[in-house]
C-alpha positions as CSV (number, residue, x, y, z in Angstrom):
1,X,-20.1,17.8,-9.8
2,X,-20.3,19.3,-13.2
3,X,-18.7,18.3,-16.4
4,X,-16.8,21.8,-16.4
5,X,-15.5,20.6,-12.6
6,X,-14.7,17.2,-13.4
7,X,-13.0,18.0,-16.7
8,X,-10.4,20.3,-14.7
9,X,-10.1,17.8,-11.9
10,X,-8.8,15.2,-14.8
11,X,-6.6,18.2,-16.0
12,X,-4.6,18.4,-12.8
13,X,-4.7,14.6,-13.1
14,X,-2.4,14.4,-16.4
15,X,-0.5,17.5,-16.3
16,X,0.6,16.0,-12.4
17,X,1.4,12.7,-13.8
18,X,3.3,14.3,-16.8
19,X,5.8,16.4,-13.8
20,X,6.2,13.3,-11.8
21,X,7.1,10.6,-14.8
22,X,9.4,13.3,-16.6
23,X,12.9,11.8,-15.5
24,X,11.7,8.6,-17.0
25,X,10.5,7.1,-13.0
26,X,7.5,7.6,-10.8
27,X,8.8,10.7,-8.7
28,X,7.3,12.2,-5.5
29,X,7.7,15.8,-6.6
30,X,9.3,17.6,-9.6
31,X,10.7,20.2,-7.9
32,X,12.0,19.3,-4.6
33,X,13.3,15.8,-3.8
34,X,12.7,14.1,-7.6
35,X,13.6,10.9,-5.8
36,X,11.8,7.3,-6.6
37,X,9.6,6.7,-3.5
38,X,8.2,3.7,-3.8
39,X,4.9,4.9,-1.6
40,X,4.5,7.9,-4.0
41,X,4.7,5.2,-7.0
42,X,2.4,3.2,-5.2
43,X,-0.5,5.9,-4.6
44,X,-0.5,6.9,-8.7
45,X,0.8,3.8,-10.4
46,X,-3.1,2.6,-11.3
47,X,-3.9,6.4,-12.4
48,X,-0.7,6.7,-14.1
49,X,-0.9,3.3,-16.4
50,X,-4.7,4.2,-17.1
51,X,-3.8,7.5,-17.8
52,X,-0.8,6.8,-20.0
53,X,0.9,4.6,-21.5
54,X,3.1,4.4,-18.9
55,X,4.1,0.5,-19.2
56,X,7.9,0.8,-20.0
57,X,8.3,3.7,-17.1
58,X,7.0,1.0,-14.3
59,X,8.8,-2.1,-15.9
60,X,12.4,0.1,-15.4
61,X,11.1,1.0,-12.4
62,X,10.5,-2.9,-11.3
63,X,13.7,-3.2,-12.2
64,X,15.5,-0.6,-10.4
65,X,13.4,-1.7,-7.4
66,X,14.9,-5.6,-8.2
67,X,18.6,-4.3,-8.6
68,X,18.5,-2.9,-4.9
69,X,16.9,-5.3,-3.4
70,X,19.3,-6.6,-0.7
71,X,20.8,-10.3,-0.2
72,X,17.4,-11.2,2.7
73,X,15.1,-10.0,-0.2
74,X,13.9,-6.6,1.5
75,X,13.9,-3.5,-0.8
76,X,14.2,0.4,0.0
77,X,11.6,2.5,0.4
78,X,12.9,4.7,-2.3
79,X,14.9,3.9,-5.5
80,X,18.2,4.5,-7.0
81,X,18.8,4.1,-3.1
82,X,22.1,4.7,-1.7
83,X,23.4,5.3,2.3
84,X,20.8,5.2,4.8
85,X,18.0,5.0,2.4
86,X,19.6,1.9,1.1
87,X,18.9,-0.3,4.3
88,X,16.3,-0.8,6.9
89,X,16.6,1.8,9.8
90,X,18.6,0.9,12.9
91,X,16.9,-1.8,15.0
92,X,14.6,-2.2,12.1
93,X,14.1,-5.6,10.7
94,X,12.4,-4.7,7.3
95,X,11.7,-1.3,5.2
96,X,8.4,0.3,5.7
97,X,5.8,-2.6,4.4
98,X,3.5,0.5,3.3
99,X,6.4,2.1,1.2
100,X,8.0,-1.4,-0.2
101,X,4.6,-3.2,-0.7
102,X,4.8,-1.3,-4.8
103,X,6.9,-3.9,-5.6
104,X,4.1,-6.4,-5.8
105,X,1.3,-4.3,-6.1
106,X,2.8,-2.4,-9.5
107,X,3.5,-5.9,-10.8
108,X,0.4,-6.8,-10.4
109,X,-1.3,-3.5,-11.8
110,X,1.3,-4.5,-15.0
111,X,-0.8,-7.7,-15.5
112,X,-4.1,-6.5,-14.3
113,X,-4.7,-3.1,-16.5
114,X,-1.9,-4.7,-19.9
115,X,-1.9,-7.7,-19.3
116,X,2.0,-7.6,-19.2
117,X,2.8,-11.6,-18.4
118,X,6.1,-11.1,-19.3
119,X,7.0,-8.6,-16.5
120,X,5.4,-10.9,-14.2
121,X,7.6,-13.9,-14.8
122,X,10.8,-11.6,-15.5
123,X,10.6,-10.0,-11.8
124,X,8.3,-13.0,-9.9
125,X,11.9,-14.7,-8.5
126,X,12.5,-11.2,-7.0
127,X,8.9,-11.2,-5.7
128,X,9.0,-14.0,-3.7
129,X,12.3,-12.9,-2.3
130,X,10.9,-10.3,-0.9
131,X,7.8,-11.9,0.4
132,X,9.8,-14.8,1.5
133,X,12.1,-12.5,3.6
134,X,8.8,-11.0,5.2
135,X,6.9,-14.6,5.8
136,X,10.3,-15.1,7.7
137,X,10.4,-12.4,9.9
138,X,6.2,-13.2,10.2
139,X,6.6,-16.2,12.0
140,X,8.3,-14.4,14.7
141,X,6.5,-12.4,15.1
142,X,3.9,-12.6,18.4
143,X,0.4,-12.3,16.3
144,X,2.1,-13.5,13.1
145,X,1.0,-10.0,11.1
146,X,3.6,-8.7,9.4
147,X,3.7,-4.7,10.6
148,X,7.1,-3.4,9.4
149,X,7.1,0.8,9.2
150,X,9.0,3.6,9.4
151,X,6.7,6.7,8.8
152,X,3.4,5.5,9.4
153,X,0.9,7.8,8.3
154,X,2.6,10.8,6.4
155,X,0.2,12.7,6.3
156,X,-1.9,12.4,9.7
157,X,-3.3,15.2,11.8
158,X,-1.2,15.2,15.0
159,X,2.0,15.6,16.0
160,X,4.6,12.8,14.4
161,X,5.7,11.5,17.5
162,X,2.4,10.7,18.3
163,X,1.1,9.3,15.1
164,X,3.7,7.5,13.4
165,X,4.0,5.1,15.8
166,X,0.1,4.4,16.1
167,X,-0.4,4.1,12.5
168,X,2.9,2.5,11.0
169,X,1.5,-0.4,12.1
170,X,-1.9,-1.6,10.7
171,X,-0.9,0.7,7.5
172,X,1.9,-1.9,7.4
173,X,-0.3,-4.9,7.9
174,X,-2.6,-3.7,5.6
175,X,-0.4,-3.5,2.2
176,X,1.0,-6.9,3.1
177,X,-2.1,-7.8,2.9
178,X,-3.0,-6.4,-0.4
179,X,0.6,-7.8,-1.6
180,X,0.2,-11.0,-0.5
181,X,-3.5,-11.2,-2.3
182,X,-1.6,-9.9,-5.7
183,X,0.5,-12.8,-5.0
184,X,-1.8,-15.0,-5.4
185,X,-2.6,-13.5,-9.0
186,X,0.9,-13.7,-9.5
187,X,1.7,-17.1,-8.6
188,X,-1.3,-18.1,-10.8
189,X,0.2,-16.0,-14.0
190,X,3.6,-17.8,-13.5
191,X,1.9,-21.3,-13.6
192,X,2.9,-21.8,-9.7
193,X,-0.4,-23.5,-8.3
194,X,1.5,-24.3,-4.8
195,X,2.0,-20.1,-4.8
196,X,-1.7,-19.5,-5.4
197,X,-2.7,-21.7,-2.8
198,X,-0.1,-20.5,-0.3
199,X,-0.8,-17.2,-1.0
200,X,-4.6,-17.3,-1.3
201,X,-4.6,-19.3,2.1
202,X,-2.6,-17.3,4.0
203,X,-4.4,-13.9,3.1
204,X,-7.5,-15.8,4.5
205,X,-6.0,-16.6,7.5
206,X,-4.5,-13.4,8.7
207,X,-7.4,-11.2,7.9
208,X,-9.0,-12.2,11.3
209,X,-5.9,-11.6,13.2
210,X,-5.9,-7.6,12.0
211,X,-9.6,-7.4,12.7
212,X,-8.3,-8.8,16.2
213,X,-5.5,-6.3,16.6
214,X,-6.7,-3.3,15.3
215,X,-10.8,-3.2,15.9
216,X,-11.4,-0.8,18.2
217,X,-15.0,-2.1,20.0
218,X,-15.4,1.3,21.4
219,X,-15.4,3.5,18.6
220,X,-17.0,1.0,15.7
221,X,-13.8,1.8,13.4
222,X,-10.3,0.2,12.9
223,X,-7.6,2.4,14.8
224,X,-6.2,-0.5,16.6
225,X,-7.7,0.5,19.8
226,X,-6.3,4.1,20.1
227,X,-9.1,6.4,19.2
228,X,-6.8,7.9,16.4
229,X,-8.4,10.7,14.5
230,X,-8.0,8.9,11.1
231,X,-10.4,7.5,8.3
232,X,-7.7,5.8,6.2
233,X,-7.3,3.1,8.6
234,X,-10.6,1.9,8.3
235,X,-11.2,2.8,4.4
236,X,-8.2,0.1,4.0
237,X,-10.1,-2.8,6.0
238,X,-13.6,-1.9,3.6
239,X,-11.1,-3.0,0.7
240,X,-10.6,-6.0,2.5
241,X,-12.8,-8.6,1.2
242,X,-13.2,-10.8,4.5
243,X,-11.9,-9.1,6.9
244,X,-14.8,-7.7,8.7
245,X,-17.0,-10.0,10.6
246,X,-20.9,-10.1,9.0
247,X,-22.4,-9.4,11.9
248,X,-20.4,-6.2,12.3
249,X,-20.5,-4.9,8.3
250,X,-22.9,-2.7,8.9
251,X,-22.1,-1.2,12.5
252,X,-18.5,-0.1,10.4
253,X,-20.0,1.6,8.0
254,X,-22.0,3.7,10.3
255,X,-18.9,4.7,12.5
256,X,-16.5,5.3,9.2
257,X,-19.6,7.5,8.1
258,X,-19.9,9.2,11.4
259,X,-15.9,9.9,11.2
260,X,-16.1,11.7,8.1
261,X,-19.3,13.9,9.3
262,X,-17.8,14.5,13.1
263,X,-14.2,15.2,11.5
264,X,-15.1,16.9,7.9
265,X,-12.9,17.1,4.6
266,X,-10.0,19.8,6.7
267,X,-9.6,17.0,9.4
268,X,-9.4,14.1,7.4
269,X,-6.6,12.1,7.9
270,X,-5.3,10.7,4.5
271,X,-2.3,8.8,4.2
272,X,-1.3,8.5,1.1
273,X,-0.6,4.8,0.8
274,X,-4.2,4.0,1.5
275,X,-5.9,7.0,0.0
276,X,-7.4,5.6,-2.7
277,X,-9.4,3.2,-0.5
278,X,-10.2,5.6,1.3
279,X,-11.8,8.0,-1.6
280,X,-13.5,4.3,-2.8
281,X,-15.6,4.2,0.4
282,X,-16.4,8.3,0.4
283,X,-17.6,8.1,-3.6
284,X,-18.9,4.8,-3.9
């Protein structure tokens, strides 16, 4: 594209990012809901802080996300929470993993783009509350992933009984996995070498287990077996250092690539947690 092109792309960019942080908090929309969604914070947090300096807006919102967090160490999906929003949902263990997993990842973008070390240790305690609580509910879990959700893919093509429960899941699995791999940065920026090691190890170990659960050996692509109309899915596992066997690297590629030709740019299926992985793969 041409400079004139990318110039008003970047335009959008800041003038969005100025709506959204105006009542001092990553928002989802300016003019509707103006609530705290963690998954919205989550899909502009590293534009925002490398757009602005946005530093003291995410540390409240760490905060705000710490002050809610409830006595087993789970967080809402959306902060100031109050009512149902402040719980899990009925016969729901945890929040959505894809919505709640901004409380790690943010902290980590804090240290990773500033440098912010004192954030880290400030909110860390809080941290592994919340990744203790999920480790808990892991191990009883029957493959050991952890796969909380509530909303799946948000913005899928298909009908929301169909797709939330389809995608909820390896959406889920994936930001745990992302958290618990910021974790490990985390636990090493706190001086906790035992945390690094956990964390490190355990992020190794469950990659195989989602490439068991949610390769699809038919289709080349990660839908988890259902033959979902979605790109996202597999963009996330490509971010996933790991995760794909070698022998099957390039086979993945080729299918994601055949997705995105078969489906085109008005069929994609972009869920917002796990878009930017998914525009990673497409540009780069």
């Amino acid at each position: 594209p041409d400079g004139a092109f990318l110039n008003r792309l970047n335009e959008i960019i800041v003038r969005t990012h100025l709506n959204n942080l105006a009542a001092a908090l990553p928002t989802d929309c300016p003019t509707r809901e103006k609530h705290g969604w963690l998954g919205d914070s989550q899909d502009v947090g590293e534009s925002a802080m490398t757009t602005y300096d946005s530093v003291a807006i995410f540390e409240a919102f760490l905060r705000t996300i710490r002050d809610a967090q409830n006595p087993a160490g789970d967080v809402p999906g959306v902060v100031p929470a109050g009512g149902k929003l402040a719980a899990p949902p009925e016969n729901k263990e945890a929040n959505d993993v894809s919505w709640t997993a901004a409380f790690p990842l943010i902290t980590y973008w804090l240290y990773w783009y500033h440098n912010d070390e004192a954030i880290v240790k400030e909110i860390y305690p809080a941290l592994i509350a919340y990744m203790d609580n999920l480790d808990r509910l892991r191990v009883n879990a029957t493959d050991a992933l952890v796969d909380y959700y509530t909303w799946g893919d948000w913005c899928a093509v298909g009908a929301r009984a169909d797709v939330t429960p389809t995608t909820g899941p390896p959406l889920a699995a994936f930001n745990w996995l992302m958290s618990v791999d910021a974790m490990a940065v985390l636990s090493t920026v706190v001086g906790n070498t035992s945390g690094t090691a956990y964390y490190t190890e355990l992020g190794q170990k469950m990659r195989p287990l989602y490439h068991q659960r949610f390769y699809n050996n038919a289709t080349g692509v990660y839908d988890g077996g259902l033959a979902l109309n979605t790109q996202t899915l597999t963009s996330g596992v490509l971010r996933l250092n790991n995760t794909i066997p070698a022998d099957l690297q390039d086979h993945v590629w080729t299918s994601y690539e055949k997705t995105l030709s078969d489906n085109g740019t008005e069929k994609m299926s972009d869920r917002f947690e796990i878009v930017k992985p998914c525009f990673e793969t497409i540009l780069f």
